[in-house]
C-alpha positions as CSV (number, residue, x, y, z in Angstrom):
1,X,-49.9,-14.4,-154.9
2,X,-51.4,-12.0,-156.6
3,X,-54.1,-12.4,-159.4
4,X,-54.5,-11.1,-162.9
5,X,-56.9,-10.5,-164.9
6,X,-56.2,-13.4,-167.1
7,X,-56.2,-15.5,-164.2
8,X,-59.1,-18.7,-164.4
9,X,-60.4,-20.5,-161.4
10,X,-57.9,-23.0,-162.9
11,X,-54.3,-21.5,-163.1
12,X,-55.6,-20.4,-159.6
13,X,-55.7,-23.9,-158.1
14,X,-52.4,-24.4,-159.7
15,X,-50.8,-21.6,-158.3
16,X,-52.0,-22.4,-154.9
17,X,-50.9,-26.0,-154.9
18,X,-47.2,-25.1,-155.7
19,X,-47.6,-23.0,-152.5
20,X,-49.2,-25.1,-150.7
21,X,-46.7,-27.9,-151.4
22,X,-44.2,-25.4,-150.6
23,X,-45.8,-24.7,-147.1
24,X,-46.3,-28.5,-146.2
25,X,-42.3,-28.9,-146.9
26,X,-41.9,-26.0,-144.5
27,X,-44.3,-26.4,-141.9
28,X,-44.6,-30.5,-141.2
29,X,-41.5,-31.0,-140.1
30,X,-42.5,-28.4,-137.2
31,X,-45.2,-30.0,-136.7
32,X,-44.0,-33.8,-136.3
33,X,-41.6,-31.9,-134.2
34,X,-44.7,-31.1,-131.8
35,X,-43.1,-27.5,-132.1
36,X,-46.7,-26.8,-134.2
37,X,-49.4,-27.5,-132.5
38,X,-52.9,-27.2,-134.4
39,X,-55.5,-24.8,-133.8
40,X,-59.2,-25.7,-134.2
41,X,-61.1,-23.5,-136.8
42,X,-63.7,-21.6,-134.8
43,X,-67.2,-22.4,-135.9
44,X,-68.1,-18.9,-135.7
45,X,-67.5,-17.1,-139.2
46,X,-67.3,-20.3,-141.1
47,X,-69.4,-20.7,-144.2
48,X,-70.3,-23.3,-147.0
49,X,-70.3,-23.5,-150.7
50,X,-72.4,-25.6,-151.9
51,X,-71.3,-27.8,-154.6
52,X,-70.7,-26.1,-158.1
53,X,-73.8,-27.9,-160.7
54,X,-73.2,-27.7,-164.7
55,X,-76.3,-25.4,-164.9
56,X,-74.6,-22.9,-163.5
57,X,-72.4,-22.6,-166.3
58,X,-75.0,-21.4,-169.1
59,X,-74.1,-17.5,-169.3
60,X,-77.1,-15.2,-168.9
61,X,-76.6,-11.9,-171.1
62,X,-79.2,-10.0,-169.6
63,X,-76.3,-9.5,-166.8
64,X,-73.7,-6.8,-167.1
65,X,-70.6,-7.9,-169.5
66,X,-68.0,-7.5,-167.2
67,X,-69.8,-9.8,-164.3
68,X,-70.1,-12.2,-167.8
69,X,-66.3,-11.9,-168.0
70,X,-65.3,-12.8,-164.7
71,X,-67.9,-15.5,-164.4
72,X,-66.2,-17.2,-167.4
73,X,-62.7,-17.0,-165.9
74,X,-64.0,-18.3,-162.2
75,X,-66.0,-21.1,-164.2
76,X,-62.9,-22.3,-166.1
77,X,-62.6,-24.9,-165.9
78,X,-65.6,-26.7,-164.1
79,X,-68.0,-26.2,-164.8
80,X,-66.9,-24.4,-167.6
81,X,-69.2,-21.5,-169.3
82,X,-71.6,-22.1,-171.9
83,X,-74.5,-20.8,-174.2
84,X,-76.9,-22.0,-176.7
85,X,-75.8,-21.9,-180.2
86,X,-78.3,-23.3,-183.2
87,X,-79.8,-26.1,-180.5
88,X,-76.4,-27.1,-179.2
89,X,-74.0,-25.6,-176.4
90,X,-70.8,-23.5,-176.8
91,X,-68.9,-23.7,-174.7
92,X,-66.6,-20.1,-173.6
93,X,-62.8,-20.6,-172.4
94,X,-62.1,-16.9,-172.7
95,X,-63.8,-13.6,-173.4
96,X,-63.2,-10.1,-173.1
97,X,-65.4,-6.7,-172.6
98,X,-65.6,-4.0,-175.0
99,X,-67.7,-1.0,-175.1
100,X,-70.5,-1.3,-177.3
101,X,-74.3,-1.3,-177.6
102,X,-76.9,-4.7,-178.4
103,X,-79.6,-6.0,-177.2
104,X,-78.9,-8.9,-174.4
105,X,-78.2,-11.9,-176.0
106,X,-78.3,-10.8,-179.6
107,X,-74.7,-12.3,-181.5
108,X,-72.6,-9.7,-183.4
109,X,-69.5,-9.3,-184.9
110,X,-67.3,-7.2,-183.3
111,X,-63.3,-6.9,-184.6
112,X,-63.6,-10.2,-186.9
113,X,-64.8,-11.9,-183.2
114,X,-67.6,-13.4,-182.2
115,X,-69.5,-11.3,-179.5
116,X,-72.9,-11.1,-177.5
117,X,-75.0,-8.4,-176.5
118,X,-74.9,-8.5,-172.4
119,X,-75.8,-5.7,-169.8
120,X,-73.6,-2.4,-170.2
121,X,-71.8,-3.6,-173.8
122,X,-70.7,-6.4,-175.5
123,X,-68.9,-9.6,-174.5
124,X,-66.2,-10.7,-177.1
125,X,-65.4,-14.7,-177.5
126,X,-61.9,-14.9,-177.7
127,X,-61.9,-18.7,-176.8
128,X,-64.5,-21.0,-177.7
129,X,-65.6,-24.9,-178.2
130,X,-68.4,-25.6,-180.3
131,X,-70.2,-29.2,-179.2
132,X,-67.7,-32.3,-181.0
133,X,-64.6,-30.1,-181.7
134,X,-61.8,-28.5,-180.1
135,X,-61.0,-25.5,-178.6
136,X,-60.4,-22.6,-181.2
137,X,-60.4,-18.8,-181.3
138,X,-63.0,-16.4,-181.7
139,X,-62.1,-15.6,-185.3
140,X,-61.4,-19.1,-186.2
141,X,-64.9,-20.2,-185.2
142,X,-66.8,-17.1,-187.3
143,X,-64.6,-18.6,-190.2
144,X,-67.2,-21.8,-189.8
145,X,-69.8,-20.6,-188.1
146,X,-72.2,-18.9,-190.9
147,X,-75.2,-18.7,-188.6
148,X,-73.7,-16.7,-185.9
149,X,-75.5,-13.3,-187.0
C-alpha cells in the first residue's frame, strides 16, 4: 500500500482493513490447519502510544506549515484538527502549504481561501467546519465568515 499525500489517518485505516480482511481469508485457514503456528512478539523493540486526547488537536502556528499539514491529515479524523476562531473552534479537514510570508497565527487570504500564518509560509484551509455547521470549503466559509482578517 502505498500512501499519498492526500491520504488521512482515516482512508488509512480503511485501506488497511480491506487488507487485513483479505489476509485473515488467506491466512486462518492455515492456521486452523495447525500449518501456522503463532509466534510471540518479542518484548524487546516494542513501544506504546499512548492514547490520542482532543487537546491535541488544536493546531499550533508557531510550527512549520508543512508539519501543520501533515498533522491535519494524521488527525483526521480523531481527534480531528482545530483552532480558535472569534471564541469558538474550527475545526480543519484539509489544508494545503503554499509559499508565503505572515506572522504565526495571523489569518489571511490567500487565493479566495482562508489561510494562517505558520512557521516557513502559510497554511491554506481548503476544508473546514465552523462550530454548529457542516463541513464546507475554504472559499465557501470566507463567503460567511467576515471576521476572518
Amino acid at each position: 500500500m502505498r500512501l499519498t499525500r492526500d491520504d488521512t489517518a482515516g482512508s488509512v485505516i480503511e485501506s488497511l482493513s480491506h487488507l487485513g480482511a483479505e489476509l485473515l481469508v488467506e491466512t486462518l485457514p492455515r492456521y486452523l490447519s495447525g500449518e501456522l503456528q503463532p509466534v510471540p512478539q518479542p518484548e524487546e523493540g516494542m513501544t506504546y502510544a499512548p492514547m490520542l486526547k482532543k487537546e491535541e488537536g488544536r493546531l499550533d502556528f508557531t510550527r512549520p506549515a508543512d508539519e501543520l499539514e501533515r498533522r491535519i491529515r494524521a488527525f483526521n479524523p480523531w481527534p480531528g484538527a482545530f483552532m480558535d476562531f472569534d471564541g469558538t473552534l474550527l475545526k480543519i479537514h484539509r489544508a494545503h502549504v503554499e509559499t508565503g510570508e505572515a506572522e504565526a497565527g495571523q489569518r489571511i487570504i490567500c487565493r479566495d481561501q482562508p489561510a494562517v500564518g505558520a512557521g516557513g509560509g502559510l497554511l491554506v484551509l481548503d476544508e473546514v467546519q465552523p462550530a454548529g455547521k457542516k463541513s464546507m470549503t475554504g472559499k465557501s466559509f470566507l463567503a460567511g465568515a467576515r471576521t476572518w482578517t
